[in-house]
C-alpha positions in Angstrom: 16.9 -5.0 19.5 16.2 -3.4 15.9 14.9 -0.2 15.6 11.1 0.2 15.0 9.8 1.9 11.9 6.4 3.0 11.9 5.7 0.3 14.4 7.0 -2.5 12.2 10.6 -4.0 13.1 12.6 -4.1 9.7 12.2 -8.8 9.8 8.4 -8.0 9.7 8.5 -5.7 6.9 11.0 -8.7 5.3 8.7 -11.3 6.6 5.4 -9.2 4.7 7.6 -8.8 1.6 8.2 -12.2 1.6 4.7 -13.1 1.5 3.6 -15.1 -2.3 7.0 -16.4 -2.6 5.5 -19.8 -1.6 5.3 -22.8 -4.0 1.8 -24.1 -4.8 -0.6 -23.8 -7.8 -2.1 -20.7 -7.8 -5.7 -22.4 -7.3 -3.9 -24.2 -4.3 -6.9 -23.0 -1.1 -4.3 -21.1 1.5 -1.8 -20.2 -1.3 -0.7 -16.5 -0.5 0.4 -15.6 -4.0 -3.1 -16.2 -5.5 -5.1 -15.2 -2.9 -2.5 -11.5 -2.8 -3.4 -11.1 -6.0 -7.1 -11.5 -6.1 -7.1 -9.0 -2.9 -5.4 -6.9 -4.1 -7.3 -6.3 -7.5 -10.1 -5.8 -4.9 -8.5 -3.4 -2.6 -7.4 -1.1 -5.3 -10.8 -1.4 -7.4 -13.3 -0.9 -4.3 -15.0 2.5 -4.8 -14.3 5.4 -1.6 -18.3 4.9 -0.5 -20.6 7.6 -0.1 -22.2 5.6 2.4 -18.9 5.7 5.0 -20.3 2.2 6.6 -19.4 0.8 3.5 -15.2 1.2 3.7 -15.5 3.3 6.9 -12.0 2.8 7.6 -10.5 4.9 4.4 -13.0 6.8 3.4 -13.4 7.8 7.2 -9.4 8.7 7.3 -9.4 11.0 4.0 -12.3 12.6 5.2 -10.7 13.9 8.2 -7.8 14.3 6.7 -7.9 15.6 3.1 -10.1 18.8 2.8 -10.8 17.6 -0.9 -12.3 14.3 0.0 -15.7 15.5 -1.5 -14.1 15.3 -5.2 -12.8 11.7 -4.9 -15.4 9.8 -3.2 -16.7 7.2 -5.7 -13.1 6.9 -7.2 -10.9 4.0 -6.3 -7.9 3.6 -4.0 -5.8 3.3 -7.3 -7.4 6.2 -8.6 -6.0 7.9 -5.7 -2.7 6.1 -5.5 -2.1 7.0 -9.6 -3.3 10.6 -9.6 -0.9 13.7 -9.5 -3.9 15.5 -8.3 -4.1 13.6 -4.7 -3.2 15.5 -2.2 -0.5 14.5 0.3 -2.6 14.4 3.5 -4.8 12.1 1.1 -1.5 10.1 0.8 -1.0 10.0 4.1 -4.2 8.9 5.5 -3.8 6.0 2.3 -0.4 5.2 3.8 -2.0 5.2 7.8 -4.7 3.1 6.3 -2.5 0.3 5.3 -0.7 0.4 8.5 -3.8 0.2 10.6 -5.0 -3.0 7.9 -1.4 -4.5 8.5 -1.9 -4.6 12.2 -5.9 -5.9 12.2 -5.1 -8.4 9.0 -6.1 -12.4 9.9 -4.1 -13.6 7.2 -1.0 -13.1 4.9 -2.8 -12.5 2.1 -4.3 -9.7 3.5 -0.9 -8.5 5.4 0.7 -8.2 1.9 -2.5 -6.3 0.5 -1.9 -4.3 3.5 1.7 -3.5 2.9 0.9 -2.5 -0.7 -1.3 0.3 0.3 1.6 1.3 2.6 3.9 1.7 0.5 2.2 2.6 -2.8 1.2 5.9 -0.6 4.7 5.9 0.5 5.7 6.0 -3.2 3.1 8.2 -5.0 3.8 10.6 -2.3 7.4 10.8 -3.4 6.9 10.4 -7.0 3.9 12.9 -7.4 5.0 15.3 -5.3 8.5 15.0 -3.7 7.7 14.5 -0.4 9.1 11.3 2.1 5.9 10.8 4.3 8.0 7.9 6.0 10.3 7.5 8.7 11.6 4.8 7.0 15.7 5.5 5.7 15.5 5.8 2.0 18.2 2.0 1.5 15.2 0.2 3.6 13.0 1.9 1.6 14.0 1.4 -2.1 14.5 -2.5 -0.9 11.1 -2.6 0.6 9.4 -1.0 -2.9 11.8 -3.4 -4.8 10.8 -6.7 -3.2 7.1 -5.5 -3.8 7.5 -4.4 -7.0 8.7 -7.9 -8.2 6.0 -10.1 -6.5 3.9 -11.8 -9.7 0.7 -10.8 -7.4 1.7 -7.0 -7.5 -1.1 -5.0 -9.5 0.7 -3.9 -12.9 -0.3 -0.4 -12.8 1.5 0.0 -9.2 4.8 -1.5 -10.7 5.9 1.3 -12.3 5.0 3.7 -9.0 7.2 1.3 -6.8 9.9 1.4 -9.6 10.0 5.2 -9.9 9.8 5.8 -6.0 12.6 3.4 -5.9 14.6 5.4 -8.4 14.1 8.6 -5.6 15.6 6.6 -3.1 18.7 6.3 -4.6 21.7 9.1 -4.3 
């Protein structure tokens, strides 16, 4: 049996990955690549709420988690994903986050948005500061951030994150 990784066998992480790699027009109803890329735009744009019933799950998360939470409510996930100035334990909540919306997501679509939180934590965590907050081996790793990086859905902002995490992954 292969070894488990942050509760996620190394074929479901492939078969997340893989996710938008399906034919289809784009305006196709079902098509994962469109609808990955309209969620995602949403995910990363969605304001931290003041009022935690809102985006409980995230903004509840940093809160216990990130003693600076006060400062960032009102910005985005991006904002938080993209800034130097994010803590860690704010990465890491971001990056628990996306594990816990992996496990609860009802369709691919949103099990690729999920993964993208994941690992754009994952990333900024080891580009902004130098720290692995994964379990995961750095190979699995840089292959994970690579197939993400080229999906057409991926947010443009995050493709040079995944691309510079990737570059810390290597010897």
């Amino acid at each position: 049996m292969a070894e488990s990784r942050n509760g996620l066998r190394p074929d479901q992480i492939a078969r997340l990955l893989s996710i938008g790699t399906e034919t289809g027009a784009p305006d196709e109803p079902g098509n994962a690549d469109a609808a990955a890329g309209d969620t995602i735009q949403e995910m990363l744009t969605a304001e931290l709420a003041l009022d935690v019933s809102r985006s409980a799950s995230v903004t509840a998360m940093l809160s216990r988690s990130s003693p600076t939470l006060g400062n960032r409510r009102g910005r985005t996930i991006r904002d938080l994903l993209l800034d130097p100035e994010t803590d860690v334990q704010s990465l890491k909540a971001l990056k628990d986050y996306g594990k816990t919306l992996v496990r609860q997501s009802a369709s691919d679509a949103a099990r690729a948005v999920a993964s993208t939180v994941y690992y754009a934590a994952i990333a900024a965590a080891l580009v902004l500061h130098g720290e692995k907050i994964t379990q995961h081996a750095f190979e699995d790793l840089d292959h994970a951030l690579g197939l993400l990086a080229s999906k057409e859905w991926m947010a443009p902002e995050l493709g040079p994150l995944l691309t510079a995490a990737r570059d810390r992954c290597r010897p």
